[in-house]
C-alpha positions in Angstrom: 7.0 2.2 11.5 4.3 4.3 13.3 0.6 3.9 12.1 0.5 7.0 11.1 3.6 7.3 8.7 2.7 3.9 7.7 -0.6 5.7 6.1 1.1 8.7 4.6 3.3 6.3 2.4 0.2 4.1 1.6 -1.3 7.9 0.4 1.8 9.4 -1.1 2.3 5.3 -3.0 -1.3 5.7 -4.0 -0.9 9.4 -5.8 2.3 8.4 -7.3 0.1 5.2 -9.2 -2.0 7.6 -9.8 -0.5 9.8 -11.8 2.2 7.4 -13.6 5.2 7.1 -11.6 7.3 3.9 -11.3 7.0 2.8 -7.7 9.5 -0.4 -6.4 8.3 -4.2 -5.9 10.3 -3.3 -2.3 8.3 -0.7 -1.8 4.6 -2.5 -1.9 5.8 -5.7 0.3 7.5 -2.9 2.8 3.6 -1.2 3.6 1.6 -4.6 2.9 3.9 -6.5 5.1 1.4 -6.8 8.1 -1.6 -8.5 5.9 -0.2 -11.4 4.6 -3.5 -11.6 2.3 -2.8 -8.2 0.6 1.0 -8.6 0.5 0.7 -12.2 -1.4 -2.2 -10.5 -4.0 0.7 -7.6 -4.3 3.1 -10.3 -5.5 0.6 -11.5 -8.8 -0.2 -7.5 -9.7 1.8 -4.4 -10.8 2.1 -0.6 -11.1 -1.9 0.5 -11.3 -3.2 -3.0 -10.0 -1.2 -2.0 -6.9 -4.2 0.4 -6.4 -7.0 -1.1 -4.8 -4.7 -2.9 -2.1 -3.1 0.1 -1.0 -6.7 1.8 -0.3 -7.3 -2.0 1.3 -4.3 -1.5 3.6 -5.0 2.4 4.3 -8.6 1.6 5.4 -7.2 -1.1 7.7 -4.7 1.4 9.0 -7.4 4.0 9.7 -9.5 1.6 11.5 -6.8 0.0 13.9 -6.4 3.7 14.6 -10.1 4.6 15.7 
């Protein structure tokens, strides 16, 4: 998975916690796979508490990409 798609999931994931819709336990380990730190917090939260480490993963995503 390219960076980029990579962050347009964590975007699309984030707007669809956002606004309610169910989004898979699959789903969240798929784009927190490559930070083992976020992706084991993932695994203790759900739905809305999914939140914060998606905008964790995005920032990391934009960064590797400057």
């Amino acid at each position: 998975m390219t960076l980029e798609h990579r962050l347009a999931l964590i975007i699309e994931t984030i707007r669809a916690l956002q606004i309610g819709l169910p989004v898979s336990t699959g789903r969240m380990t798929l784009l927190l796979e490559p930070w083992p730190d976020l992706y084991r917090d993932s695994l203790a939260r759900s739905g809305a508490g999914w939140i914060n480490l998606l905008q964790a993963a995005a920032a990391r995503v934009k960064r590797t990409m400057q």
